[in-house]
C-alpha positions, -999 to 999 in steps of 0.1 A, spaced: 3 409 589 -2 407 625 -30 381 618 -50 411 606 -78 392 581 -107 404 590 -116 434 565 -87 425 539 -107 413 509 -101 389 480 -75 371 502 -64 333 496 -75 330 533 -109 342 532 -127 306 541 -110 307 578 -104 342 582 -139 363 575 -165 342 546 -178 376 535 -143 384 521 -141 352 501 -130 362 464 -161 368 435 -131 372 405 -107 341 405 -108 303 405 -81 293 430 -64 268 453 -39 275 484 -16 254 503 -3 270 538 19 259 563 31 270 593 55 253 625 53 271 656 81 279 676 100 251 652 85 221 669 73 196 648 45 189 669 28 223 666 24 218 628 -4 233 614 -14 227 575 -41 238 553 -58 241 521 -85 261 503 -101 259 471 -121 295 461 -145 287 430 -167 321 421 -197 314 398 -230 338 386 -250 330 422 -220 337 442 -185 321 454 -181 286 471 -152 279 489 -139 245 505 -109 240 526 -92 215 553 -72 227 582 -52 201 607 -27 209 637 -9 186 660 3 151 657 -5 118 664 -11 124 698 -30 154 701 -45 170 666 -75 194 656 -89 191 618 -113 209 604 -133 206 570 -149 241 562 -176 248 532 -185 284 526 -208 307 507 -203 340 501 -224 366 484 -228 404 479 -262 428 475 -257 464 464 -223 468 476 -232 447 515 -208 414 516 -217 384 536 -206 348 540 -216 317 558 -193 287 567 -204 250 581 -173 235 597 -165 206 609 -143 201 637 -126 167 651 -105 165 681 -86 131 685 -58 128 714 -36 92 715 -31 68 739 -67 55 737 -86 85 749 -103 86 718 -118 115 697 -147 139 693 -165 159 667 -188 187 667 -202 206 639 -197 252 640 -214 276 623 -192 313 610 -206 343 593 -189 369 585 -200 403 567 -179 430 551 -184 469 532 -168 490 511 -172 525 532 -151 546 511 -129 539 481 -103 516 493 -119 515 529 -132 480 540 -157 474 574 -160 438 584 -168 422 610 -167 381 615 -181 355 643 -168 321 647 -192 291 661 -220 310 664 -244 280 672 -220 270 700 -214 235 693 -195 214 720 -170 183 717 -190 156 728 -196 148 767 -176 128 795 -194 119 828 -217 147 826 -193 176 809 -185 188 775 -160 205 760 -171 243 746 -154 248 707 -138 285 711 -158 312 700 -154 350 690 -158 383 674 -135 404 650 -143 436 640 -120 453 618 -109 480 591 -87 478 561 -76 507 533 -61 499 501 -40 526 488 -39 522 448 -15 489 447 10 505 470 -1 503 505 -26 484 524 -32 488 559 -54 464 586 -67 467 620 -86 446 642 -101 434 677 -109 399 684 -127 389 719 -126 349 727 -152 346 753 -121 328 774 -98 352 770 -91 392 769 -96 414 741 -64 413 712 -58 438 689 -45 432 657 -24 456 627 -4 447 600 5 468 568 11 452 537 35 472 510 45 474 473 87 474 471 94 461 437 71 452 410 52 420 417 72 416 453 58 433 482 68 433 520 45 427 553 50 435 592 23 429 618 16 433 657 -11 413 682 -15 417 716 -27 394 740 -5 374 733 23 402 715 30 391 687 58 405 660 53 394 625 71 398 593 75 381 554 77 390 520 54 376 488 56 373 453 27 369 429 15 367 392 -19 366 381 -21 323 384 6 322 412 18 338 441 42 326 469 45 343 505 68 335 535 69 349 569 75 343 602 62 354 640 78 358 673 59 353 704 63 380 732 84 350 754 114 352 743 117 312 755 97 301 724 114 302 691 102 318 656 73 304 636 81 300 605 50 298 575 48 293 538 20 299 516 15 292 478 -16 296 454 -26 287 418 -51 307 406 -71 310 373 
C-alpha cells in the first residue's frame, strides 16, 4: 500500500508504523520479510508480538537489515491506549548499528508516539513522530551520528469490508517531503488485493493477502522509480488469537 501506515488501524504493523494504531481486540504475532531490489544484502526481517489486556495493548517487536558487514537492529516496546474515542501510543526503541571489518558498532536509545481518531465512521486522523528525544549513535573524534527522525500525518477510510483507502506525508528532517497512497480492496471472500504510490523516492507497489481470524498471509512487491534497481519482493504472515 504505498507504505501508507499511518492512519490504518488494527494493523499487524502497528509497533513500527504509528503505536497509537497498535490493536486493543487480538493476541497476535507477525513475521515479515522483505529483499530489496533482490540483493541479499539489503535483507530486512522483522517480528511483532501485539498482546491487548484491560489497561491497554503492549506490543514487542525486533527489526534487523543488512548483513554482516553493515546491519541496523532494532528492539521496540510499545504502549498503546485510548480515552473517549482519542488513540495514543508510545514506543522505547533501541537501535544498534554494527559495520564489519573492525569499525565496530553503536547504540542509541529513540523515543516514538504516535496518536490517531476516529473523525467520522470509517474515517481515521493520525499522525506519528519517530525519535523524538533525538538520540545520536555514539561519537568519533568529536562527531556523532543523528538517528533519522520524522513526521507522518495521514488519513485512512474504511468502506464496510470492501474498500480501504490511505494517504500520507512524511518529512525526514534530511530529506524532502514524500507522500504516500495506497488502497486496499475486497475481490473474493477472505482474499483481498493492494496497490500503492510514494514519492520522493516514486515508488509503485502491489500484492495480494489472505486471512482468517488466527491467520493471514500477504505478499507484495515494490519497484523503485530507477528502473536500474530490481523489484522488492516481501512476505508477511501472522497468527492471531
Amino acid at each position: 500500500m504505498g507504505r501508507a501506515t499511518t492512519a490504518i488501524t488494527e494493523s499487524d504493523w502497528s509497533l513500527f508504523a504509528n503505536p497509537a494504531m497498535i490493536s486493543t481486540s487480538y493476541t497476535g504475532i507477525s513475521f515479515f520479510g522483505v529483499r530489496y531490489y533482490g540483493l541479499d544484502e539489503l535483507t530486512d526481517l522483522a517480528v511483532a508480538v501485539v498482546l491487548p489486556s484491560a489497561i491497554g495493548s503492549l506490543a514487542f517487536g525486533a527489526h534487523r537489515f543488512g548483513d554482516e558487514f553493515y546491519n541496523e537492529s532494532r528492539l521496540r516496546i510499545g504502549y498503546k491506549n485510548e480515552y473517549q474515542g482519542f488513540h495514543f501510543g508510545l514506543v522505547a526503541n533501541y537501535n544498534h548499528l554494527a559495520i564489519g571489518g573492525g569499525y565496530g558498532s553503536a547504540g542509541a536509545i529513540g523515543l516514538d508516539v504516535g496518536i490517531a481518531a476516529m473523525i467520522l465512521n470509517g474515517l481515521w486522523v493520525a499522525a506519528k513522530a519517530v525519535n523524538i528525544n533525538q538520540p545520536t549513535y555514539g561519537k568519533y573524534k568529536g562527531l556523532s551520528e543523528e538517528l533519522a527522525r520524522d513526521l507522518s500525518i495521514g488519513l485512512s477510510y474504511q468502506i464496510a469490508d470492501l474498500l480501504l483507502f490511505s494517504i500520507e506525508a512524511v518529512k525526514d528532517i534530511r530529506f524532502p517531503i514524500s507522500y504516500r497512497a495506497g488502497i486496499d480492496a475486497k475481490i473474493l471472500g477472505s482474499f483481498r488485493g493492494r496497490a500503492g504510490v510514494t514519492t520522493e523516492p516514486v515508488t509503485l507497489a502491489g500484492g495480494f493477502g489472505i486471512s482468517s481470524k488466527s491467520w493471514a498471509v500477504n505478499i507484495g512487491v515494490q519497484q523503485h522509480e530507477n528502473p536500474i534497481l530490481g523489484m522488492s519482493p516481501a512476505m508477511d504472515f501472522r497468527l492471531s488469537w
